[in-house]
C-alpha positions in Angstrom: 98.0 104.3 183.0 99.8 107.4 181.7 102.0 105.2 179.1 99.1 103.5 178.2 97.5 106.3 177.6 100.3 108.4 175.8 101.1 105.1 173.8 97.7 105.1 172.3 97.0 108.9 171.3 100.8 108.7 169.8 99.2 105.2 167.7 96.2 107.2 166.7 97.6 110.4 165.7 100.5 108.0 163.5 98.0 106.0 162.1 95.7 109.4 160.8 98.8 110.9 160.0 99.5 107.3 157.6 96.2 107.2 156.8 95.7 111.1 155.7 98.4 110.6 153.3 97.5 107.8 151.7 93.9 109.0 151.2 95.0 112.2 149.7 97.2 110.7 147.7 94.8 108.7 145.8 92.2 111.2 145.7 94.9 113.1 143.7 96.2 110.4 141.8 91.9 109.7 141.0 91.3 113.8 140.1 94.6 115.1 138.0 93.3 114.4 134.9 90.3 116.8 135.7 93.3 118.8 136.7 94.9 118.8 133.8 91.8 119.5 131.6 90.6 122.4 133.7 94.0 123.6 133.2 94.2 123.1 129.6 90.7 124.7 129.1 92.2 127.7 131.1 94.9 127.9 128.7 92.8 128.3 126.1 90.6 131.1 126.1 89.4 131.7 123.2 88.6 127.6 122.4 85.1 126.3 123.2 86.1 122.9 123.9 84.6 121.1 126.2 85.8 118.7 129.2 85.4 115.8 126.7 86.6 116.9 124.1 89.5 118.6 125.6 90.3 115.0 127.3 90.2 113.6 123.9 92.9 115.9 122.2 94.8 115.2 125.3 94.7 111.7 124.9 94.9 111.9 120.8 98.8 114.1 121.5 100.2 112.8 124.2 98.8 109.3 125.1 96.7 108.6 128.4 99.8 109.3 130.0 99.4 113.1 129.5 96.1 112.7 131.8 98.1 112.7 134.6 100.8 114.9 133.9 102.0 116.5 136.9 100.6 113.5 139.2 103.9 113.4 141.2 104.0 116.9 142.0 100.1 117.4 142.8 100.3 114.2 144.8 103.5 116.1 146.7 101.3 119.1 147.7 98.1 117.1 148.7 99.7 114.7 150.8 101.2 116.2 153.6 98.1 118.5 153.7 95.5 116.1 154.2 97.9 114.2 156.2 97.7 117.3 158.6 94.4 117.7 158.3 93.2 114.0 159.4 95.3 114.0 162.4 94.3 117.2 163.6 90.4 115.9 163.6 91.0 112.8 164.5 93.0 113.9 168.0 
Protein backbone atom coordinates (compact mmCIF):
# COMPACT_ATOMS: atom_id res chain seq x y z
CA UNK A 1 0.00 0.00 0.00
CA UNK A 2 2.90 2.30 0.71
CA UNK A 3 4.43 1.80 -2.94
CA UNK A 4 1.26 2.22 -4.33
CA UNK A 5 0.90 5.03 -2.74
CA UNK A 6 4.43 6.70 -3.19
CA UNK A 7 4.21 5.50 -6.91
CA UNK A 8 1.19 7.60 -7.47
CA UNK A 9 2.04 11.09 -5.75
CA UNK A 10 5.70 10.54 -7.56
CA UNK A 11 3.18 10.14 -11.12
CA UNK A 12 1.25 13.14 -10.16
CA UNK A 13 3.79 15.49 -9.09
CA UNK A 14 5.86 14.37 -12.73
CA UNK A 15 3.02 14.71 -14.62
CA UNK A 16 2.24 18.65 -13.13
CA UNK A 17 5.78 19.12 -13.19
CA UNK A 18 5.39 17.98 -17.50
CA UNK A 19 2.32 19.60 -17.63
CA UNK A 20 3.43 23.14 -15.89
CA UNK A 21 6.04 23.34 -18.42
CA UNK A 22 4.40 22.83 -21.29
CA UNK A 23 1.53 25.24 -20.32
CA UNK A 24 3.92 27.97 -19.55
CA UNK A 25 5.59 27.51 -22.38
CA UNK A 26 2.90 28.17 -24.70
CA UNK A 27 1.35 30.88 -22.80
CA UNK A 28 4.78 32.54 -23.53
CA UNK A 29 5.25 31.50 -26.86
CA UNK A 30 1.12 33.02 -27.28
CA UNK A 31 2.15 36.53 -25.22
CA UNK A 32 5.89 37.67 -26.48
CA UNK A 33 4.80 39.65 -29.06
CA UNK A 34 2.81 41.85 -26.47
CA UNK A 35 6.20 41.43 -24.87
CA UNK A 36 8.00 42.78 -27.30
CA UNK A 37 5.69 45.76 -28.03
CA UNK A 38 5.35 46.78 -24.45
CA UNK A 39 9.02 46.72 -24.62
CA UNK A 40 9.40 48.73 -27.66
CA UNK A 41 6.79 51.36 -26.46
CA UNK A 42 9.06 51.49 -23.24
CA UNK A 43 11.91 52.28 -25.38
CA UNK A 44 10.36 54.95 -26.75
CA UNK A 45 9.36 57.61 -24.59
CA UNK A 46 8.81 60.36 -26.25
CA UNK A 47 6.71 58.32 -29.30
CA UNK A 48 2.89 58.16 -29.00
CA UNK A 49 2.49 55.05 -30.75
CA UNK A 50 0.16 52.88 -29.98
CA UNK A 51 0.09 48.85 -29.41
CA UNK A 52 -1.05 48.64 -33.11
CA UNK A 53 0.75 50.67 -34.57
CA UNK A 54 3.91 49.85 -32.82
CA UNK A 55 3.08 46.05 -33.88
CA UNK A 56 2.86 47.35 -37.38
CA UNK A 57 6.41 49.00 -37.58
CA UNK A 58 7.55 45.85 -36.02
CA UNK A 59 6.22 43.81 -38.53
CA UNK A 60 6.98 46.52 -41.52
CA UNK A 61 11.28 46.20 -40.22
CA UNK A 62 11.81 43.17 -39.22
CA UNK A 63 9.14 40.62 -40.53
CA UNK A 64 6.57 38.75 -38.13
CA UNK A 65 9.56 37.10 -36.99
CA UNK A 66 10.56 40.19 -34.89
CA UNK A 67 7.17 39.58 -32.92
CA UNK A 68 8.66 37.04 -31.11
CA UNK A 69 12.00 38.11 -30.69
CA UNK A 70 13.37 36.74 -27.59
CA UNK A 71 10.71 33.75 -27.53
CA UNK A 72 13.50 31.28 -26.61
CA UNK A 73 14.77 33.04 -23.82
CA UNK A 74 11.30 34.24 -22.23
CA UNK A 75 10.02 30.65 -22.84
CA UNK A 76 13.48 29.63 -20.72
CA UNK A 77 12.42 31.79 -17.69
CA UNK A 78 8.63 30.92 -17.64
CA UNK A 79 8.99 27.38 -17.92
CA UNK A 80 10.60 26.06 -15.04
CA UNK A 81 8.57 28.60 -13.05
CA UNK A 82 5.21 27.54 -13.79
CA UNK A 83 6.54 24.15 -13.83
CA UNK A 84 7.25 24.73 -10.04
CA UNK A 85 4.33 26.38 -9.55
CA UNK A 86 1.80 23.59 -10.85
CA UNK A 87 3.36 20.88 -8.93
CA UNK A 88 3.49 22.58 -5.78
CA UNK A 89 -0.58 23.11 -6.04
CA UNK A 90 -1.26 20.22 -7.44
CA UNK A 91 0.58 17.96 -4.42
Amino acid sequence: PNSTTNTTTTNVAVQSFVNGALSGMIAAACTTPFDVVKTRRQQRITSSDNTYNTMKRIVQTEGIQGLWRGNTTRMLRVAPACAIMISCYEL
